[in-house]
C-alpha positions as CSV (number, residue, x, y, z in Angstrom):
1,X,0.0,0.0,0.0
2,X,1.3,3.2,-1.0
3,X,1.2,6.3,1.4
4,X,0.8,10.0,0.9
5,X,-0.8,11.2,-2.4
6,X,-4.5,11.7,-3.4
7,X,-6.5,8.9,-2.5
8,X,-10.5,8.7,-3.8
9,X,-12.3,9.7,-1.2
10,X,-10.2,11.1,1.2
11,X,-10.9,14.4,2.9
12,X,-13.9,16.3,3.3
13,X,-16.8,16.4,1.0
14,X,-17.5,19.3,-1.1
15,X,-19.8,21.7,0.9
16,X,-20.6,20.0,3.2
17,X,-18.8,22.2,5.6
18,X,-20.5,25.1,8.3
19,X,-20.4,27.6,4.5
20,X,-22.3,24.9,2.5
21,X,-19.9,25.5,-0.2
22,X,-16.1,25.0,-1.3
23,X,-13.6,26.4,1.1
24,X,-9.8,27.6,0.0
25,X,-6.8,27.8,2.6
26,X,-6.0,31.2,3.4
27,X,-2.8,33.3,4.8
28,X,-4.0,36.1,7.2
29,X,-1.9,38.5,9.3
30,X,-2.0,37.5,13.1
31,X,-3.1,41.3,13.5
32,X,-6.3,40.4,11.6
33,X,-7.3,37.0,12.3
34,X,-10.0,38.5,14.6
35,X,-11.3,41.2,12.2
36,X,-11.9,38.1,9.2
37,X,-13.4,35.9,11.6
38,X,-15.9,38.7,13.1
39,X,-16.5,39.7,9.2
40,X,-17.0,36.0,8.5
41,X,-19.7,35.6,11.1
42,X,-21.4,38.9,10.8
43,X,-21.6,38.7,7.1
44,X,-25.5,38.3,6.8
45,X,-26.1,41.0,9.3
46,X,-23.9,43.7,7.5
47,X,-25.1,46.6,5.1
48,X,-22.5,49.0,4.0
49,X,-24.9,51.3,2.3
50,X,-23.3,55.3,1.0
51,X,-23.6,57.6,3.5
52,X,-23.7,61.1,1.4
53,X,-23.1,64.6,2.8
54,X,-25.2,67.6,2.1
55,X,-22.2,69.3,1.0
56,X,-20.8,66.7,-1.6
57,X,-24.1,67.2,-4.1
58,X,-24.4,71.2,-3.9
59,X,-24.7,70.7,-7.8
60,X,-26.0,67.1,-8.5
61,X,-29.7,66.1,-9.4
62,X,-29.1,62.9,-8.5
63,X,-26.2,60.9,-6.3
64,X,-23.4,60.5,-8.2
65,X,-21.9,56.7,-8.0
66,X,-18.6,58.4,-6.7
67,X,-20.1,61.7,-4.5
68,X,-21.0,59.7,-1.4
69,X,-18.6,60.2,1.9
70,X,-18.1,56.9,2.7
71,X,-20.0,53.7,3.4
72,X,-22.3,53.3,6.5
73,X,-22.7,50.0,8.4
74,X,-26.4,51.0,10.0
75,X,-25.6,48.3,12.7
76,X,-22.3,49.4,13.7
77,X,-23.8,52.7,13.8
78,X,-26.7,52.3,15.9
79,X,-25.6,49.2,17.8
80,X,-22.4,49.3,19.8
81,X,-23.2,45.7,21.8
82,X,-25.3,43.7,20.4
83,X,-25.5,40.9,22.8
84,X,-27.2,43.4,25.2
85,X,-29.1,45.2,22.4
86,X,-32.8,44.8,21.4
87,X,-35.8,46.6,20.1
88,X,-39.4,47.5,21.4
89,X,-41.7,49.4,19.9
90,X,-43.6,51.8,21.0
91,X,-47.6,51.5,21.2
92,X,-48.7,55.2,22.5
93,X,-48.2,59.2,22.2
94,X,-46.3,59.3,26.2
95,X,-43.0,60.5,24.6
96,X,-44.3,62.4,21.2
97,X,-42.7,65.3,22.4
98,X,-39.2,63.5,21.5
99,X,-40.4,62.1,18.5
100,X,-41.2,58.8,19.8
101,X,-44.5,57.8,18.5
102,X,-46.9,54.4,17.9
103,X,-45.0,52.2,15.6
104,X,-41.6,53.5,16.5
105,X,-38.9,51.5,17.2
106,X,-36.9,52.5,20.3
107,X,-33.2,50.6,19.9
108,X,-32.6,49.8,24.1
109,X,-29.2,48.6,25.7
110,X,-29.1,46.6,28.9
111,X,-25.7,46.8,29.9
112,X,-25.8,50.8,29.6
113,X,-26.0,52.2,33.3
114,X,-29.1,54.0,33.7
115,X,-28.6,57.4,34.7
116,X,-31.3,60.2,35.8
117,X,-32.4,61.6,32.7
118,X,-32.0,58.8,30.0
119,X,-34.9,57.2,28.5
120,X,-35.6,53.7,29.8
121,X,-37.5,50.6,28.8
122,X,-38.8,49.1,31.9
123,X,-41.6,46.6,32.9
124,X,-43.9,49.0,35.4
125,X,-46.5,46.0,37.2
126,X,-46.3,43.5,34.6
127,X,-46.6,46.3,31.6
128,X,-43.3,47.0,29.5
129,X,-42.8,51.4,29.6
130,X,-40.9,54.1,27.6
131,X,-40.0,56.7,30.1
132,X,-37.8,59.3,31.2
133,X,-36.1,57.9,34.2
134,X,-35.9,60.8,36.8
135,X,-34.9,60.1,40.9
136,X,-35.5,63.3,43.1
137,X,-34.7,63.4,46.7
138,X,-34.1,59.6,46.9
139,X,-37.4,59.4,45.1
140,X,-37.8,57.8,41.3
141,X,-40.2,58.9,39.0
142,X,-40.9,58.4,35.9
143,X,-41.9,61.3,33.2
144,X,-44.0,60.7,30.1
145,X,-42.5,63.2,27.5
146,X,-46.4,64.7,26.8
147,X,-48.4,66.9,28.7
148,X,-51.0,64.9,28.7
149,X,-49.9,62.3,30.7
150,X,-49.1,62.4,34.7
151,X,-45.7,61.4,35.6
152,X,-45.4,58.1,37.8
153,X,-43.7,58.1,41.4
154,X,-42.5,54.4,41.8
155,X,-43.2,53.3,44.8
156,X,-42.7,49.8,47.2
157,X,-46.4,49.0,46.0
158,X,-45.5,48.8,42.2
159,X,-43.9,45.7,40.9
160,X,-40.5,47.7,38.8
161,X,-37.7,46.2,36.8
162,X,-35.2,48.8,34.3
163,X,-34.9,46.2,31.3
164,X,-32.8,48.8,29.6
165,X,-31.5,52.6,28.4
166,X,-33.0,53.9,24.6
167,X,-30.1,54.3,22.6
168,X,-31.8,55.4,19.4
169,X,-35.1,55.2,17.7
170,X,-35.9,53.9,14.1
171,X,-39.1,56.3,13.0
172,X,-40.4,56.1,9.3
173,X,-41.4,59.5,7.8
């Protein structure tokens, strides 16, 4: 028996691998290693779409293939840890008067430490809330961004977990 050498039927099958598809050996610098794999597995989840400054088109009808600024990740942008990041949206008028409104999405971290003034996600007695988290006087309230609405004091008697701090919101014109 003769060793070494191609042999039928030896090795892997073709795709049949985690990329469903023929693989080639690759040389990467050490430096970068990480940077291929994180582009590997975030490939499906990344849009580089042009990002085009007001300035760049003073005289263009329409975007020029080569006038944008640079290309925009919309993930990397709005989402800085996305193990810890996740969406609600938002079902009422309580914070129109920052441009939150029905149908919005609000873009919430939960590792950010909440801080008086940022806009929370919490679950108020078994109800999930957009609110301005506010604590006065060892007191903690929280304040609807409307007039309309009262502002809550949170008490021992309500059932109150922070799930997270708004980030950003998505809002369709």
């Amino acid at each position: 028996m003769t060793r070494g050498g191609i042999r039928p039927g030896a090795g892997r099958p073709k795709g049949l691998g985690k990329f469903g598809e023929k693989t080639k050996p690759l040389r990467v610098p050490e430096s970068m290693v990480h940077q291929v794999l994180s582009f590997i597995q975030n490939k499906a989840d990344t849009f580089n779409l042009p990002l085009y400054s007001t300035t760049a088109l003073k005289n263009a009808t329409i975007p020029a293939a080569r006038s944008f600024e640079k290309t925009l990740d919309i993930n990397k942008h709005l989402i800085k840890n996305p193990s810890t990041t996740f969406f609600v949206r938002s079902t009422n008028y309580t914070m129109a008067d920052i441009n939150i409104y029905p149908g919005d999405i609000v873009i919430v971290d939960s590792s950010r430490m909440t801080m008086p003034g940022d806009i929370i996600v919490a679950l108020l007695d078994g109800e999930l809330t957009i609110k301005r988290y506010i604590k006065k006087e060892k007191k903690i309230y929280l304040l609807p961004e409307n007039a309309l609405f009262e502002p809550i004091e949170i008490t021992e008697k309500h059932d109150f977990y922070i799930w997270g701090t708004a980030i950003s919101t998505i809002h369709k014109l």
